[in-house]
C-alpha positions, 0 to 999 in steps of 0.5 A: 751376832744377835742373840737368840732365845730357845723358850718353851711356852707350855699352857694346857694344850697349848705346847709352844717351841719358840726361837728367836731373836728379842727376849719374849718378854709378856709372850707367855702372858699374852698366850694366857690371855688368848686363851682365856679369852677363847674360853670364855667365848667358848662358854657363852657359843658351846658350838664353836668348840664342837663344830665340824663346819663352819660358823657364822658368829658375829661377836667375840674378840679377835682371835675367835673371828680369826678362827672363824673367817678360816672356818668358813674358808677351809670349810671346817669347825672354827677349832680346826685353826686353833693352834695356828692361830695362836701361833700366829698371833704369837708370831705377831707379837713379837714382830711388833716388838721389832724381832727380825726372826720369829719361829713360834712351833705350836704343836708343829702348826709353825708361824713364822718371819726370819732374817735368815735361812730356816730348815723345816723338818717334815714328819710323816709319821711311818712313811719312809720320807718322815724326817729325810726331807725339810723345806728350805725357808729362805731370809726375809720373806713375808711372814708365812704359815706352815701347818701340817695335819694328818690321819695316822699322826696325833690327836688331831679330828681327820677322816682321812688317812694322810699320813701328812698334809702341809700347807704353806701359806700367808696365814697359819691361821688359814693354813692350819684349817686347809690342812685339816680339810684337805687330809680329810679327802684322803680316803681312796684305797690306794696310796697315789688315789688318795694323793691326787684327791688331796690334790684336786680337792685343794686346787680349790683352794689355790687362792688362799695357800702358797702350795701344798704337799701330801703323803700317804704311805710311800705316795706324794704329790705337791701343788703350787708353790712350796720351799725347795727340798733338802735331804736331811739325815736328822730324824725329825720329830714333833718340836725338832723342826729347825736347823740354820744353814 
């Protein structure tokens, strides 16, 4: 049986909880790096750490135009993808050190690769299905983005009151900056209301997630492709979001 590594990488606001199956070695250096290099863009182009729409900023190192190429698709500041984005440039990392199973949880913005079946935790802060039901990762598959933001839940800008968005898609870079710009449309009074905006407004977006699921209060709806659901008696908190079956 393979080995398997439980770490955490922990830099500043940077709060990373990583399993997998090769010794991380240069992991955490390679973090410290990213950000260092964020930074320094950040010093020369102040409005990259302080917009809310997106940018359009020709130069800079890899990570910075990853960010913004989601910006300007989710339409957000280019900060909305920050911690997806070091996931997965995390995540990338280690699979190009030949590791078959990668889950980098940065804050509970997951990316991932895995040989074997993986379920996510879903935290919805006080809503009543906050830690009763997971999403069934199934082996290998494609490297996926799984990013979750909310308006009720952590420190995360929102000008909606979503207790949780959860985006799926290829790119957690992407999926964390849909997240942010779909739980924004939760503003209607009632629950369902607020739901079905979410909804709408990320039907938009069908091209660049693999599906979506909100909750607002006792509401919930999902569109287009998500894991299959499994209940769960484990109440589920930020950084305990994995269980192998």
């Amino acid at each position: 049986m393979n080995m398997m590594i439980n770490k955490k990488i922990e830099i500043h606001e940077t709060k990373i909880q990583l399993k997998t199956d090769i010794k991380p070695t240069g992991l955490t250096d390679y973090i410290f790096k990213l950000r260092i290099m964020l930074k320094d863009f950040i010093r020369r182009n102040p409005e990259f750490l302080t917009s809310l729409e997106p940018l359009n900023i020709f130069d800079g190192p890899l990570i910075a135009k990853v960010m913004l190429k989601s910006g300007q698709i989710a339409k957000t500041g280019p900060m909305a993808a920050v911690a997806g984005t070091i996931a997965q440039f995390s995540m990338n990392y280690l699979l190009n050190k030949d590791s078959e199973y990668v889950i980098v949880d940065n804050g509970g913005d997951i990316s991932l690769k895995t040989d074997k079946n993986v379920v996510i935790g879903l935290y919805a802060g006080s809503s009543s299905l906050s830690g009763k039901i997971g999403f069934k990762i199934k082996s290998h598959q494609t490297p996926m983005g799984i990013c979750t933001s909310s308006g009720t839940v952590g420190h995360s800008i929102s000008f909606g009151r979503a207790d949780s968005v959860t985006i799926f898609a290829d790119e957690a870079s992407i999926a964390d900056a849909l997240a942010t710009s779909i739980a924004n449309e939760a503003q209607a009074e009632q629950d369902h209301d607020a739901v079905q905006n979410c909804l709408d407004f990320a039907d938009n977006y069908r091209e660049y997630m693999r599906g979506a699921m909100v909750i607002v209060g006792e509401s919930a709806g999902t569109i287009g492709k998500i894991p299959k659901f499994i209940q769960t008696d484990k109440k589920v908190v930020l950084g305990d979001f994995f269980d192998l079956i």
